[in-house]
Every structure is written in C-alpha cells, then in structure tokens.
N, C-alpha and C positions, 0 to 999 in steps of 0.2 A: 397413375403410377403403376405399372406392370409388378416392380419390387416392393417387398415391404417386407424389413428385416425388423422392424420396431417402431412405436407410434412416433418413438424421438431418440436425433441422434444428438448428444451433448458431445460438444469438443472442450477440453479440458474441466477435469473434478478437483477445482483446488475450492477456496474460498468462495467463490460463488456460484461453481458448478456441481458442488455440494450440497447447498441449500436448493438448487431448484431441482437436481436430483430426487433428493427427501421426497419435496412436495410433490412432485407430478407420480411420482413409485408410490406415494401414500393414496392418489387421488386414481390410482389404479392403471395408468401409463405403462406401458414397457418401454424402458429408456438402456438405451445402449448407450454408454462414454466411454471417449476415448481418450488418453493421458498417455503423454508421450513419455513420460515416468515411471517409475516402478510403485505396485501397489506395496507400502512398507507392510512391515510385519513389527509385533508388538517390541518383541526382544530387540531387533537396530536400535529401534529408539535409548533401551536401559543401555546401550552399547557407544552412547554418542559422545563422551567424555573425551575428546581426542581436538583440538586445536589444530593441529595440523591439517588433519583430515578436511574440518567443517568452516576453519576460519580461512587457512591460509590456502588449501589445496580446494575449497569448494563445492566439497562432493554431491550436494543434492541442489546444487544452481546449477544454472547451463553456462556452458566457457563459450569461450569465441570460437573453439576449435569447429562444438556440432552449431553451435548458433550464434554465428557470427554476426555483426552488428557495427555497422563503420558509424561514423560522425563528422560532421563537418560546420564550422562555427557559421556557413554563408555559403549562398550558392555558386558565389565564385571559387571556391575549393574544391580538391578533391577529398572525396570520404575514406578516412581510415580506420583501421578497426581501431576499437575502443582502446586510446591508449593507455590508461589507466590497469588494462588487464592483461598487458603483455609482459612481459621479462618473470623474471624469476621468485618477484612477490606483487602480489595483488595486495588491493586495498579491501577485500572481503566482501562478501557476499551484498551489503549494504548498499555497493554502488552494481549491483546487477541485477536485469530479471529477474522475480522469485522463484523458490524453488521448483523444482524438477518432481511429480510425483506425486500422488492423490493426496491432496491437503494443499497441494501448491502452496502460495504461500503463508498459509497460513501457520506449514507448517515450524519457517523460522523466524516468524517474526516476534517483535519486541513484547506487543500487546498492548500497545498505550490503544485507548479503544476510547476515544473522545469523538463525542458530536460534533457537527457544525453549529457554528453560532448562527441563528438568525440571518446577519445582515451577509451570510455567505453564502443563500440562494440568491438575494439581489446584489450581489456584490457590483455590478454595472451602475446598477441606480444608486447607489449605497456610495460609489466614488464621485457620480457626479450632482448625485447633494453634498457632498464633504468640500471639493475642486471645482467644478462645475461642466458643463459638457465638452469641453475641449481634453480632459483628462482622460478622454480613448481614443483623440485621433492615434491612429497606427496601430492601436489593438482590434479585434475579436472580439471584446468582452460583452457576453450579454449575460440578461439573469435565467436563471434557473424553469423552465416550464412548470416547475409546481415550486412553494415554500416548504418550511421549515414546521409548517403544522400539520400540513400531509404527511412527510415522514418521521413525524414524531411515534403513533404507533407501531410503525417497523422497527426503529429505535430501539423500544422499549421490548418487541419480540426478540429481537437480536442479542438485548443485555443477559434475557431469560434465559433464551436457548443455548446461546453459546455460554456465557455464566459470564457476567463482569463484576469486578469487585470496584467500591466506590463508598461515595459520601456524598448526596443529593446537595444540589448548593441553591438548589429555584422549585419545591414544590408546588404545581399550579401556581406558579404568581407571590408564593410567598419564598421569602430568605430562608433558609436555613442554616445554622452556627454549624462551623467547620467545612462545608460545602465550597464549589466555586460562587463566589457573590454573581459573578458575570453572567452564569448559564444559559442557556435559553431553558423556558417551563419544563419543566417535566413530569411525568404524569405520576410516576411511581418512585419510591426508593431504588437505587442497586440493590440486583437480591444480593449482597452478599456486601459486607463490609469491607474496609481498603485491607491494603497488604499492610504488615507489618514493615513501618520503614526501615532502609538499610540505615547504616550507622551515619555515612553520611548525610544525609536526610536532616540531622539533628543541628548542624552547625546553619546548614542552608536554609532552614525555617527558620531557627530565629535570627540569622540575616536580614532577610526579608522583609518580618515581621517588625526589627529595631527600624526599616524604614521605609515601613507603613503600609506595605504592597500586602497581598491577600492571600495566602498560598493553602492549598487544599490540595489532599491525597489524587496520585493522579489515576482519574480509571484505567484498569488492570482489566483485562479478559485471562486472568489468572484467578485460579480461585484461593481465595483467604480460606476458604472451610470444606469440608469436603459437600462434594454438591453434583448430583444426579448419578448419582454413580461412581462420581470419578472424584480423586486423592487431592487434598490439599496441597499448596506448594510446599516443598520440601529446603526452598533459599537453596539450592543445588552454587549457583551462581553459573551456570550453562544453561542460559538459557532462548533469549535473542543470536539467533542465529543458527538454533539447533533446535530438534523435535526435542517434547518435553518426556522423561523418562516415567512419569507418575500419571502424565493424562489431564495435570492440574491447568496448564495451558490450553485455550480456546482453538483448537482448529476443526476442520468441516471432517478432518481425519479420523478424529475419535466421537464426534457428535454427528452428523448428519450424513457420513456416508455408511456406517453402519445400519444405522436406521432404516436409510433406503434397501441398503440389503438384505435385511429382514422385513422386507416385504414377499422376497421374488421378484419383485419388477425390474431390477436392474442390474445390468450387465456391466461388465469396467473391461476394459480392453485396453492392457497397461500395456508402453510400451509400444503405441499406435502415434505415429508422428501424423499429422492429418498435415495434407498440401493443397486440398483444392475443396471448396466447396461444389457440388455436382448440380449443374442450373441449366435451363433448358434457353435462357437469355432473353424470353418471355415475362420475368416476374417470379419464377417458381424453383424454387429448390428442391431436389430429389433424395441427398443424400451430402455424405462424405468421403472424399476420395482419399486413401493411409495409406503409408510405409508402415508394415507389423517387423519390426525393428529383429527382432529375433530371427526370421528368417530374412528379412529384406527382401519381400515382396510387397509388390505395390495390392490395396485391394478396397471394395466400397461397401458402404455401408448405407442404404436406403430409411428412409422414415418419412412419412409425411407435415414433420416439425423438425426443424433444426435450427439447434441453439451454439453461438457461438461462447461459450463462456468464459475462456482464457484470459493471461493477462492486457491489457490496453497495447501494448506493445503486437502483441502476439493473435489478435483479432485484427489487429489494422493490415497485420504481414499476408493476413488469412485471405482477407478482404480482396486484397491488393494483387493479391497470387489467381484470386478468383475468376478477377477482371469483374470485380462488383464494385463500380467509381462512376457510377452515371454521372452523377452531379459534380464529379471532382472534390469532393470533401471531406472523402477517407484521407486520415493519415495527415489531416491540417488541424491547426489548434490544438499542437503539442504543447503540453502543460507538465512542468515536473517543481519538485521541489530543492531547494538551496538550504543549506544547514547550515545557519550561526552554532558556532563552536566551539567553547572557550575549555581550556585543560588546564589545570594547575597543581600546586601540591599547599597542603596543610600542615602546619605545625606536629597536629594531631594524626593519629592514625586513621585510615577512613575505612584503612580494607574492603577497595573496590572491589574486590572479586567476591564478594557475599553477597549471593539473591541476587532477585531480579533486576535489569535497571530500571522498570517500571516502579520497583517498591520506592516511590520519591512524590516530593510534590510539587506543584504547580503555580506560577502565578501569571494570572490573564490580564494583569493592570496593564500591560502595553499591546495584548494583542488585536489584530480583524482591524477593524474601526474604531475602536476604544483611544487610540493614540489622539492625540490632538491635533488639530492637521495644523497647527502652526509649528509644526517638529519638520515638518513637510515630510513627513511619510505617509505611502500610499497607504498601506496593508500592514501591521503590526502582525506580533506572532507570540506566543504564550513562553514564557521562558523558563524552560522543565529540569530539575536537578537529575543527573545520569548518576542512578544511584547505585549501579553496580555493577553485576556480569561481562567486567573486563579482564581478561588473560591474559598473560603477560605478554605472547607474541602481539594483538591486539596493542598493550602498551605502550611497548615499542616502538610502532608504527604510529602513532600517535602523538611520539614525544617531539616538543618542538625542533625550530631549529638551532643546533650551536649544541644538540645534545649527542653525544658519538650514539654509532650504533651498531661499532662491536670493540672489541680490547679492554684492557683492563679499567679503561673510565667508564664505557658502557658498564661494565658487571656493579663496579662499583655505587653508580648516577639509580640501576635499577635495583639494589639494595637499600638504599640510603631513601628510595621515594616511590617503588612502585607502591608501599603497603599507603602513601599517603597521597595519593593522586584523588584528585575529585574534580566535575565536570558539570558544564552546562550544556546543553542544545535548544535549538529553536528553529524553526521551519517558514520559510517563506517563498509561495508558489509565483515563478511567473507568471504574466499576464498575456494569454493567447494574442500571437502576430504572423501575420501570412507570413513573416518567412520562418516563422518557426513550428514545421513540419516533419510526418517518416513517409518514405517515398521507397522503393523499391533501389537498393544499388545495381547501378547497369553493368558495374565489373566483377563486384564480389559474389560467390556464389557458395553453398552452405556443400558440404561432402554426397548429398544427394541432389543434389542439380538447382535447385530452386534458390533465387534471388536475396542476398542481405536484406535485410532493411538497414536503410539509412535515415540517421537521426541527422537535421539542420536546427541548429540550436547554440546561443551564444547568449553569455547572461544580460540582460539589458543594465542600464546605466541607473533606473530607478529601483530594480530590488537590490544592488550593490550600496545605494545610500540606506535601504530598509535594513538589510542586514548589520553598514556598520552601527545603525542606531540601535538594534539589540547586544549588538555585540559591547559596545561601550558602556548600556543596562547592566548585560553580565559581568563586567570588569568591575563596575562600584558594587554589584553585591559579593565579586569573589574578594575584593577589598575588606569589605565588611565582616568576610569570613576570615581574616586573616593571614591569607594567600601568603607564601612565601614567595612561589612565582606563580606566573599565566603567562600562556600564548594562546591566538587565536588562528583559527583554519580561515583563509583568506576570502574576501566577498565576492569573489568571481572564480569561485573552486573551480578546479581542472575537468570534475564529474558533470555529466549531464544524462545520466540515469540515475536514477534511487531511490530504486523498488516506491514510488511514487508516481510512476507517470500517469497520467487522464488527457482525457480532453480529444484521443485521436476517432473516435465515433461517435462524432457529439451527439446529445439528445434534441430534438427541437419539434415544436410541430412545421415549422416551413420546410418541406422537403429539398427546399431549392439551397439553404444553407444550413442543411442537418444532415446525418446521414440514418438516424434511429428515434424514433419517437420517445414518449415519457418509459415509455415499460422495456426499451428496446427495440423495439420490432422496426425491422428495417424498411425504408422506404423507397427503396428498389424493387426488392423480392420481400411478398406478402408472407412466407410460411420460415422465412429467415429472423431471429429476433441474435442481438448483436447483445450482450449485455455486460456489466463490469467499471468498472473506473472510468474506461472510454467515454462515458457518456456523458461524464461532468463536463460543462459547457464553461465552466469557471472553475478556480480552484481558491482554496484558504490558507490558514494556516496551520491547519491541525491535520494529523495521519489520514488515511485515507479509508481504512481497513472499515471499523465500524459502520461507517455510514455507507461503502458497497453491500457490505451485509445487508442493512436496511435494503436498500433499492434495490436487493437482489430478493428480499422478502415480499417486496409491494411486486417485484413482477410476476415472482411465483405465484402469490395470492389470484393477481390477473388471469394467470393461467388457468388455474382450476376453476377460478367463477365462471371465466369464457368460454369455456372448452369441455366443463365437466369432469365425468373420471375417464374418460376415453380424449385423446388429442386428434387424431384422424378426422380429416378436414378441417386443420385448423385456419389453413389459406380464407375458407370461406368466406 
C-alpha cells in the first residue's frame, strides 16, 4: 500500500463503531471514522424537547429524500419507495434506519437492553426438536457459529460500560425473587437497579400477576443512579426517539467515543457519506472512497484495516456498491422484526407521557420456545408494558380506527383519554427466506448518483399466526386491567423496516453460504471485517441493541489480542 492515512478506517461511529473505536484508540491504533452525520454537541441534546422536529419531521434519521429505500413484497413487483414515509405525516422514526450522527443509533433508542435467551443461538435446532426437520423447508435458518456462553462475558462488559439498570432473575444457575425466572445464567447482578416504574406499570403488574404469569423490571440501559460520571434519569418522558438531555441514556455518544478521543488516536470525519469500499479485486482492501458533504467533493481515505460498522441496512448497500458479492450472499437472509401492539384506555389515569417507556415490566411466560408448541406457534415473544414517553402527536397516530383525527371529536376523544391510554408491545422476528432479500434498485438512485437499496420482503403466513397469538395474550391481560377500550396494530403491518433489521451479512464459517466470519471478517477481502446486526444468521424475540454491543465487544477484544497495539498488517 503506497497510502497510509491511518492503521484503520471505520465507516460509521454509531452503536458499534463506537465500541471498536474505544478499543483499537486504547490499544494505540490510529482510527479515522467516517459518519455521514453530524458530530452533536452537548447543548442539541438539552435542546431536544420538540415533537415536531424529532417525532414527526425526523430530524436526526435519514428521509427517503438523501437515502432512499424502495420495497417490494415479491420479485414480481416493482420497488417503491417506502410508503409509509411519503405524504405529509410519517409513522416516526421507529419504522426507519437509525439515526444520522455519531451515536447512530444509539442515540434514539428506547433502551430495552435484554439478552438472548439461550435457545436463540440454536434457534434451527431448537425448532426442529420442538416440529421436527420439515419446520425449515423454505427458510435459511441455521444456528448461531458460537452459543449463548461465549457471549455471555461480553454481555456482562456491555451492561458495565454502557450502564444497564435491572434485576438479575438466573444468578449462575440459581433463581433469583423479582428477576426474570426465564433468563439465561448470568454471571453478575446489573450494576445498577431497575428504573422506577411509570404509573402505569402498577395496574399491568398486578394483571399479570392475578394470572400467574411472572413479570420483572425490564432491563433499561438508563441509569436508575448516577453512574460513571454521568446523571440519573430525570422521567423527562422524551426520551425513545430523542438524544437524552442528562447523559442518563446508554449511547457510544457519551461513553466510548469520548473515550476514544482522549486518547489522540481518533479522528471523526462527520459528514463523510462513504460510497465505495477502495479494493484491488484480489482479496485486499486499501481504503475508503467519501462524499465530504460540506463541500461535495468526492475523496479517500487509505488504512491497512477496514471496518465496516454501520447499520445492517447500510453495510449490505456498502458491500453491494463495492462489487464485494463473490458468493452472492450479501444482502440475503433479510431478517427484521413485526410488533404485536395492542393500545387502550383505562378507567384510571396512566399519564403515558411520564418517563421512560422502558420504566415497565416484562413477562417471558409466552416467549422464544417457552410457548408450547401445541399452541402451534413457532417463536413466542416477551410481552412488555409501554410505560411511557408518548406525545400527544405520537398519540394520535396511534389511535385506532373509528377515532377522528381532527374537529371537534378529535379535541374532545383526546381530552377525555389521551392522560389514560396504556399499551402493550411484543416482537417477533421473521424467519430468513431466499426471497427475502436487499439487492441494489436498478431505477432508483440517491441525489449523489449511487443505487437505492431495495428491500424484498412480505410477512409470511406463520409469524402472522405468532403475533395473533400474543396479541390475544395482550387483550386478556388489558382485560384484566380493566380496559375500557383496545385496538390492535394488524399482523401483517404495512412496515417492513424497524430499526431492527439483521441477517444481511451473515456470520458463518462456510464461506460458500456466509459472507463474514464469527468476529466479522470477511471472507472475500482478508483486511475487510463487516460487523453489526448483519451478522446474526437468525433472529428472536427481544431488541437487538444489547447483544450487537456484545459482539461488537468479543470482536474488538479479537482485535487487539490479534493484532496488538499497532493494526498494520493486519491482512497477514
């Protein structure tokens, strides 16, 4: 390599280009990243109280306009852009790419920060001991190249560094009272106890509880106390879907990219849209090829290690844009997740808009494998009380249908019930199928020349019966709670993003039906590592966020044992 502008060039510093920043700037690397975002500043943050701006107008996600995104339910269609995101109100940041902007998205999310269970490394094996081996003709599904005890100490660094608040429910093997009963072992307590629950919270526990089901605080990457530095939560109730104005929220923004930049090792080059990986078509990557957005000039960036680290979405587009598809298996084994949804209103007041919606708890008696498969469901999902930080435009949009939604019933429908609305959700991933793939659109093209991605993707007919069996779960416990009404969000949602996807650079060791090994590292180009959500070869039922941390910690650890404090040759 003639150039060498740094030992490594990181493309996007959100959630996991954060953490491997940290490590390789700690381990004495010089890391250039590039973030097609703006580097925030303290003060935005205290400044974020505005709904318009961050719920309905979007301002730190990407629109269709710079980063367009077509879909199409089957390859017999044409791709259109996301319709969900066109006219004159969107459905919020929820159903799009995460944010825009160092912290990506760490920096608006909810923060439910839950493990995998166990049987959701082998979820293959795991369905066909439940069904038997006929239960994947038509999918992808395999297991996981390592378990659930390998990344349990990344896990456990993950809770530490970023701060999760909780209540252990499985010490080593043993029960713990108040805990999840379900959990898989864990080796430590949360450093930090749960949140204080919202109001709601109160009626939905002992729902529950009158029958039978097990519910525990749900882990929060919010801090309950103040910790490392940084402010307790404050119940703002702004806070899923907006940067947190105290620092008590978990993102790579206020914990690991500081860090790294108190070293000197790392450079941030915000505002750097990356289009091409720079490859000799040999195996070897040289670099990254950027739009510096401010002047819009194209320009590269050389290193001997290059790390892809953006979202799954946005690594597959990177890939794909590269002409890095030897095998054909970038951009297959599109995996996202489906939201059971149920909204209602309570006798009592709930005052959704106080605190977090994380401050709620949980109950796993239907989720993963736990269901009985004589319910004939594949995959259950944990059914979580949304305990808060809802806004009235938010509410709105939410309210079922037969509810107006302007004139004088609307003012008066949202007087009468927005203070007593209370909610369920639940998650459940589909199951990787060749025709559910992102492939490059051959017509649509982004305001700087370079190809959509295209989503192919339609809900299949068995997570439609999984979801309505949570969904009918939720209806006897909002029953229990003395609902005056409910409606639910349909099992074949119109969405087919949210801020969930995996699966599009799977991990595997057979090069021939993978595209990146256990750590990432691609099996194409030796000095290329691909890392992120993408690599989950299966998905579950729980958020996605905590356990990328993890695997973005066992890969950085890789890094520095392999490599030392210098990266330079790391091809070798």
């Amino acid at each position: 390599m003639s150039r060498q502008d740094a030992d490594v060039v990181l493309v996007g510093l959100g959630a996991v280009g954060g953490v491997i920043a940290a490590e390789l700037a700690a381990a004495g690397a010089r890391v250039i990243a590039l973030e097609k975002g703006a580097e925030y500043s303290p003060d935005q943050d205290v400044r974020k109280f505005d709904e318009l701006r961050y719920e309905v107008r979007n301002a730190i996600t990407p629109g269709m306009q710079s980063d367009p995104i077509t879909w199409r339910p089957d390859e017999r269609s044409v791709g259109c852009p996301l319709p969900w995101q066109v006219g004159p109100l969107s459905m919020g940041p929820l159903f799009l790419p995460p944010s825009l902007g160092v912290g990506g998205g760490s920096i608006h999310w909810a923060a439910w920060a839950f493990r995998f269970r166990e049987a959701e490394f082998r979820l293959a094996t795991t369905l066909e001991e439940r069904f038997g081996k006929d239960i994947l003709d038509g999918t992808t599904a395999v297991d996981w190249p390592y378990d659930y005890d390998e990344l349990e100490p990344f896990y456990e660094r993950a809770e530490i560094e970023l701060g999760v608040s909780g209540r252990a429910g499985n010490l080593n093997g043993e029960t713990q009272e108040g805990g999840n009963p379900f959990e898989a072992p864990r080796r430590s307590e949360f450093p930090m106890p749960p949140l204080d629950p919202a109001p709601t919270d109160t009626p939905f526990v002992a729902a529950v509880k009158g029958m039978g089901y097990h519910p525990y605080p749900a882990p929060a990457a919010i801090n309950s106390e103040p910790y490392r530095g940084r402010s307790a939560c404050t119940y703002c109730g702004f806070c899923r879907d907006y940067a947190c104005h105290v620092g008590a929220k978990a993102s790579t923004a206020v914990t690991h990219v500081p860090a790294a930049l108190a070293t000197g090792n790392l450079e941030i080059r915000s505002f750097a849209r990356a289009t091409e990986v720079i490859h000799d078509g040999t195996g070897t990557a040289q670099g990254v090829r950027y739009i510096d957005l401010p002047s819009m000039k194209e320009r590269e960036v050389h290193a001997p290690l290059v790390i892809l680290s953006a979202y799954a979405l946005e690594n597959a587009r990177l890939l794909l844009a590269s002409g890095l598809n030897e095998n054909g298996q970038v951009g297959r084994n599109f995996i996202t997740h489906n939201f059971p949804f149920l909204v209602g209103t309570l006798p009592e007041y709930t005052n959704l808009f106080v605190g977090p919606a994380v401050a709620s708890s949980v109950v796993d008696d239907f989720t993963s494998e736990l269901v009985d498969p004589a319910e004939g469901v594949l995959w259950g999902g944990p059914i979580v009380n949304f305990a808060g930080d809802q806004q009235p435009i938010e509410a709105m949009k939410m309210a079922g249908a037969g509810i107006p939604r302007f004139g004088p019933e609307f003012k008066e429908w949202m007087r009468q019930n927005y203070r007593r609305l209370f909610s369920m959700w639940s998650e459940r991933a589909s199951l990787p199928r060749p025709e559910y793939y992102v492939d490059l659109d051959p017509k649509v093209r982004d305001p700087f020349g370079q190809p959509a991605l295209r989503i192919t993707h339609d809900w299949h007919d068995s997570v439609a019966r999984d979801v309505e069996f949570i969904l009918a779960r939720m209806k006897e416990i909002g029953t229990e709670m003395g609902a005056t009404d409910m409606w639910t969000f349909p099992a074949k949602p119109p969405y087919h993003v949210s801020t969930h996807e995996v699966g599009t650079h799977r991990m595997g060791e057979d090069p021939t039906t993978s595209v990146v090994d256990s750590y990432g590292r691609s099996h194409e180009v030796a000095n290329l590592y691909v890392v992120g959500g993408g690599q989950m070869p299966t998905y579950g039922a729980y958020n996605p966020t905590l356990t990328i941390w993890a695997m973005a910690f066992r890969t950085a650890e890789h890094l520095a044992r392999e490599h030392g404090a210098r990266t330079a040759g790391v091809a070798a």
